[in-house]
C-alpha positions as CSV (number, residue, x, y, z in Angstrom):
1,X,20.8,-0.5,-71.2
2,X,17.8,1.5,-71.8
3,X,14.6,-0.7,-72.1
4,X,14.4,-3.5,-69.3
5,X,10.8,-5.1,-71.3
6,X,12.5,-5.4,-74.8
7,X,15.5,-7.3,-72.6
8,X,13.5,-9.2,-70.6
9,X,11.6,-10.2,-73.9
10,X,14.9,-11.0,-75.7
11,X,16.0,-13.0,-72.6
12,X,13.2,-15.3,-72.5
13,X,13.3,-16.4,-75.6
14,X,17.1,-17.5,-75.5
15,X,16.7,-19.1,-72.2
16,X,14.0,-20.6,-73.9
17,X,16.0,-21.9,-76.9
18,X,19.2,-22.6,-75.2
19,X,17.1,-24.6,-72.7
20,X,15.9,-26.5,-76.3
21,X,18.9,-26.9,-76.9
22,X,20.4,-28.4,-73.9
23,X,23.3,-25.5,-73.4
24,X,21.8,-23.2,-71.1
25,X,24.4,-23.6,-68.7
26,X,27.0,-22.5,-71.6
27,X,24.7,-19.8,-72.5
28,X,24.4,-18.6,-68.6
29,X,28.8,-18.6,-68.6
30,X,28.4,-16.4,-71.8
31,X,26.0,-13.9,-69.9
32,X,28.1,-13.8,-67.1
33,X,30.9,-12.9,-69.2
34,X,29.1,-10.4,-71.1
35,X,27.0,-8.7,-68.1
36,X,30.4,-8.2,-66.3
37,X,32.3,-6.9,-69.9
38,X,29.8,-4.3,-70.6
39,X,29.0,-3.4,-67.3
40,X,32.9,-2.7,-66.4
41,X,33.8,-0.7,-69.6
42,X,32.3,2.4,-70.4
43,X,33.9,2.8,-73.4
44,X,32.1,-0.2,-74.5
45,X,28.6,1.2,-73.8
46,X,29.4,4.4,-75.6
47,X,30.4,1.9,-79.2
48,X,26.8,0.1,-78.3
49,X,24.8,3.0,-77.7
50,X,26.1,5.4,-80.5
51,X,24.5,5.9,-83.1
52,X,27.4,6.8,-85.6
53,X,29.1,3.6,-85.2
54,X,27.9,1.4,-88.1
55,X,26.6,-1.9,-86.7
56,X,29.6,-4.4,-88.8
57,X,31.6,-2.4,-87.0
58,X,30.3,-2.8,-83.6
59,X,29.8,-6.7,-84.3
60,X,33.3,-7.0,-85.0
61,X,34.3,-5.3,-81.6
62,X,32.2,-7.8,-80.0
63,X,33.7,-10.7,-81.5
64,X,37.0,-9.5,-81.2
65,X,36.5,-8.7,-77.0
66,X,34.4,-11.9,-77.1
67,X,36.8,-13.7,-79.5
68,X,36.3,-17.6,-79.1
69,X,34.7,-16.9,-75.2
70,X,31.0,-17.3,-76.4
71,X,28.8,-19.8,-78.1
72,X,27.1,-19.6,-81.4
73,X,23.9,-18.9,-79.9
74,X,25.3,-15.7,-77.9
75,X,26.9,-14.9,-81.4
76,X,23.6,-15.8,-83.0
77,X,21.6,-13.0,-80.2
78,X,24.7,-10.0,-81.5
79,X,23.3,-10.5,-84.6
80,X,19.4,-10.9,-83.8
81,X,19.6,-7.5,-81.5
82,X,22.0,-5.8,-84.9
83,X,19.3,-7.2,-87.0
84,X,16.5,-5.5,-84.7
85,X,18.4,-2.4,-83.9
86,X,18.5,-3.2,-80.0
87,X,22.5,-3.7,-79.5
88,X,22.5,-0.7,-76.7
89,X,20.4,-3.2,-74.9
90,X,22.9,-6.0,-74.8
91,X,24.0,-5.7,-71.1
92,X,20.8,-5.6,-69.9
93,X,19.8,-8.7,-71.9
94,X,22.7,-10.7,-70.8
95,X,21.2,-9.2,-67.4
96,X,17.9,-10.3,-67.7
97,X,19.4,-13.7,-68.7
98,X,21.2,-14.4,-65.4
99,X,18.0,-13.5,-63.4
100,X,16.1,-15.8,-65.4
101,X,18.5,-18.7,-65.1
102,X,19.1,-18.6,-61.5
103,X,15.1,-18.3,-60.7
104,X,14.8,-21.5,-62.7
105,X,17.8,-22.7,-60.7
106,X,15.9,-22.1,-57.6
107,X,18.6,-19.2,-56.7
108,X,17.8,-15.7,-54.9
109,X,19.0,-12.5,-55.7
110,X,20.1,-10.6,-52.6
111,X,21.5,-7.1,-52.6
112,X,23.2,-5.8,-49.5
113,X,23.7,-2.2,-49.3
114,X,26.4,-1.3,-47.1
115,X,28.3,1.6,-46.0
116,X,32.2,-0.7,-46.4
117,X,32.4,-4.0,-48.3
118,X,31.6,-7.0,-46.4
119,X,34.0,-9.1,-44.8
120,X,33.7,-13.1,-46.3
121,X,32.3,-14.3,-43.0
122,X,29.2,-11.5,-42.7
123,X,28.7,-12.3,-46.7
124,X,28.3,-16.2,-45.4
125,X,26.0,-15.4,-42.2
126,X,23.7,-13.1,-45.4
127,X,23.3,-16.2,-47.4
128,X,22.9,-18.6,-44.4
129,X,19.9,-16.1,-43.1
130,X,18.5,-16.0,-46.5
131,X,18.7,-19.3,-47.4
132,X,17.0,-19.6,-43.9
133,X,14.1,-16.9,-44.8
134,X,13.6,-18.0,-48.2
135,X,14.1,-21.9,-48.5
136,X,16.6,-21.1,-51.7
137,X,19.9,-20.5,-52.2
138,X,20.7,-16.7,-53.0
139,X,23.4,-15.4,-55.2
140,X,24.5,-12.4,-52.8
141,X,25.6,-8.5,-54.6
142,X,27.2,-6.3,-52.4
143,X,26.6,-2.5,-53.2
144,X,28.8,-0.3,-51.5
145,X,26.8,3.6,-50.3
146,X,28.9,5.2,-48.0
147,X,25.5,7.9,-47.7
148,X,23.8,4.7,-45.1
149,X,26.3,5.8,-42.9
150,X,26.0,2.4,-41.2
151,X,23.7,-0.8,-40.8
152,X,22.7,-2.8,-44.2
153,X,20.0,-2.8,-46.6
154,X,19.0,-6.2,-47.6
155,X,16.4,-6.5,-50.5
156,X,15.8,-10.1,-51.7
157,X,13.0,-10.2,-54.7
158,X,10.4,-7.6,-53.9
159,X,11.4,-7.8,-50.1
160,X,13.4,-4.9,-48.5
161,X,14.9,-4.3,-44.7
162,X,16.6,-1.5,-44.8
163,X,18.5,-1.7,-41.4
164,X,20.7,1.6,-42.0
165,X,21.5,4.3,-40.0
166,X,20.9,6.6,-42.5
167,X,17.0,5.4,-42.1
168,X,17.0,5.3,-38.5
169,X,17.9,9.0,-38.1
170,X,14.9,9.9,-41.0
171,X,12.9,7.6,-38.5
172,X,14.1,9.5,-35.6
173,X,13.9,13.2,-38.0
174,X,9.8,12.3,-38.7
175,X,8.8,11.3,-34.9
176,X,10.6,14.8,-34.0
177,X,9.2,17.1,-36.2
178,X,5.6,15.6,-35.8
């Protein structure tokens, strides 16, 4: 997952030809999938990224983990990014993808950084107070950082509050030590 411009490239143009051809919503399930897959295996990354794997053999993993889960576009894109020698960058395109769809869906992306997981009803009051700040609906990622100590971090697009204790007391540290 090395170069976020070559994926965001790659990205574009399937959104823009699964959008042509009136199965991006199939295409987004296929991300999804993917994203998730690569993201949770690390044995996975390791086939993508090495280098002594031979690509047939790497495009047979996939279709064998993917087996009849994915479209023949998304089996189309294994082959383009084989074909260009950009298969470690499959996550990140798949990625890429989802952020793309959901900003044409007129969905948000909002991380929350928190010290413990968040219960369902604090995850619903998040996405009510986003929805409320941003006029969209928001597709909410929790990120656990036990380092906060306490509080939240909530960064939605380029915006960040960082609410955390762990900011506080470098607040408090500064005002101190001036």
């Amino acid at each position: 997952m090395s170069n976020n411009r070559a994926a965001l490239r790659y990205a574009k143009a399937l959104l823009s030809l699964s959008t042509d051809k009136n199965n991006a919503d199939e295409t987004y399930a296929d991300m999804q999938l993917i994203a998730v897959t690569i993201e949770g295996s690390e044995e996975l990354q390791l086939v993508l990224e090495s280098a002594l794997i031979k690509s047939g053999v790497k495009k047979n993993a996939l279709l064998a983990i993917f087996e009849n889960n994915i479209s023949a576009i998304s089996i189309k894109l294994i082959d383009l990014l084989i074909e260009n020698k950009r298969l470690p960058d499959f996550g990140s395109v798949a990625s890429q993808y989802i952020s793309l769809y959901d900003s044409l869906s007129g969905k948000e992306n909002a991380v929350v950084t928190t010290a413990i997981p968040l219960t369902d009803t604090i995850k619903m009051q998040v996405l009510a107070k986003v929805r409320e700040l941003t006029g969209k609906e928001a597709v909410l990622e929790n990120i656990i950082d036990p380092a906060i100590i306490g509080g939240f971090i909530l960064r939605v697009g380029d915006v960040q509050y960082d609410a955390s204790i762990a900011n506080k007391l470098t607040v408090l540290k500064r005002q101190f030590s001036a």
